[in-house]
Phi, psi and omega in degrees: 000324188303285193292329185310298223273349153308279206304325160316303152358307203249334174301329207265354192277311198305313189310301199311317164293339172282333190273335163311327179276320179258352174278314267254306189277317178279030184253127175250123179334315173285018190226007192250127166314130162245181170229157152299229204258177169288303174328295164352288179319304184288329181267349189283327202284303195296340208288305177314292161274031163262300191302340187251034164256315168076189179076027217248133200259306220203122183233083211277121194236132162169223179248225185303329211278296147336255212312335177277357170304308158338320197237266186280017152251039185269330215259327120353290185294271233280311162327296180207075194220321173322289191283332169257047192036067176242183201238147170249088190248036164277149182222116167291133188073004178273138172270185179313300201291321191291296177295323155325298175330296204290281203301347192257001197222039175076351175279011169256020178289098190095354182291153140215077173285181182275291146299149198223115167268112158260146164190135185184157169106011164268002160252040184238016162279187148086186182215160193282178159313344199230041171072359186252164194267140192279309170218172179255143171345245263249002166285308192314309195303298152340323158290310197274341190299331190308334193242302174332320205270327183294352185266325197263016190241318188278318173224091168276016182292333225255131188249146176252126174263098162295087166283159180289123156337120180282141173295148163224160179102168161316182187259124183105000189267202187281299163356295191290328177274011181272278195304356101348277204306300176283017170265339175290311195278330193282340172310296234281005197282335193306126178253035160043018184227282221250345151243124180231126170248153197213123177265089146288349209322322233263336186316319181238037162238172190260148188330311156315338179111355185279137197282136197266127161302310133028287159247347152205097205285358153246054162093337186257278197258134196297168169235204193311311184299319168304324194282335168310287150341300166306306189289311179308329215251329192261004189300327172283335158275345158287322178304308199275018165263315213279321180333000000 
């Protein structure tokens, strides 16, 4: 009787410890707010107070691809971003949860832009330092979708310009068919009102597929002509959103 009863005991701890273990191993990364580094912090703290500045028109929120209109797209940005008051709230190396983060943590605060331009979610590609893969294709999707419905909750006045993840790497890699893949499901976010995606990818590859070093000498990030290139393949949909 004794031992039947250890084994009532001990089943329902083993079950209780598996399901713990598996909600634990399922949590997915890309939908849970994180903050970065001190550094990190400190440029989100300025963003936080650009915004409660107000007069922010046009709002470009993402990662390094963003965060490079500052340097090699600056000459760019001020011809034609500038004159229309718009915002740089991009962070080189942030992924969905960083910017989820960044947005529950003041920076739409007090914002109505007319437009909001998103792109984010190629670092939540790749694998970390220590080999494991950072998020898996429907985690991503899952993330970026997570900051659309969070863009459209915090400013719904805000029409959202979604960009397609630009394709990078070579031609043939894994890479190019993931991003693909989250770019087909991130199509399906356009509601025909108030969020429109939009795919420029085809802008900066060369007839064969190939990514031009031309415009993004490392395979990644546009330098001034890309960014040009960029601006040229979205004017037109952003002008009929800022209308």
């Amino acid at each position: 009787m004794l031992g039947r009863m250890k084994k009532l005991f001990v089943l329902p701890v083993i079950v209780s410890i598996a399901l713990t273990a598996l909600t634990v191993w399922g949590e997915n990364t890309a939908i849970e707010p994180a903050p970065r580094d001190a550094k990190w912090v400190e440029r989100h703290e300025g963003f936080v107070a650009q915004a409660k500045q107000g007069g922010i028109e046009v709002l470009f929120l993402g990662d390094s691809i963003t965060d490079g209109r500052r340097t090699k797209g600056k000459a760019v940005w001020e011809k034609e971003y500038a004159p229309r008051h718009a915002a740089n709230f991009g962070i080189g190396g942030d992924r969905t949860q960083h910017v989820l983060w960044r947005m529950e943590h003041g920076e739409l605060d007090g914002l109505k832009p007319k437009a909001v331009v998103l792109m984010i979610g190629t670092n939540n590609t790749g694998k970390d330092q220590d080999g494991k893969p950072r998020n898996t294709t429907p985690e991503i999707i899952e993330g970026v979708t997570a900051i659309v419905k969070g863009l459209r909750a915090k400013l719904p006045q805000s029409k959202i310009l979604l960009l397609a993840v630009f394709s990078r790497g070579e031609k043939g890699t894994p890479i190019r068919d993931q991003l693909k893949e989250i770019n087909t499901a991130l199509a399906k976010l356009d509601d025909g009102r108030m969020v429109k995606f939009l795919d420029i990818g085809a802008k900066f590859l060369e007839p064969d597929g190939t990514l031009s070093s031309d415009i993004m000498p490392d395979l990644l990030h546009p330098n001034e002509k890309g960014y040009q290139i960029w601006a040229d393949a979205m004017e037109g949909t952003l002008g009929a959103l800022l209308k």
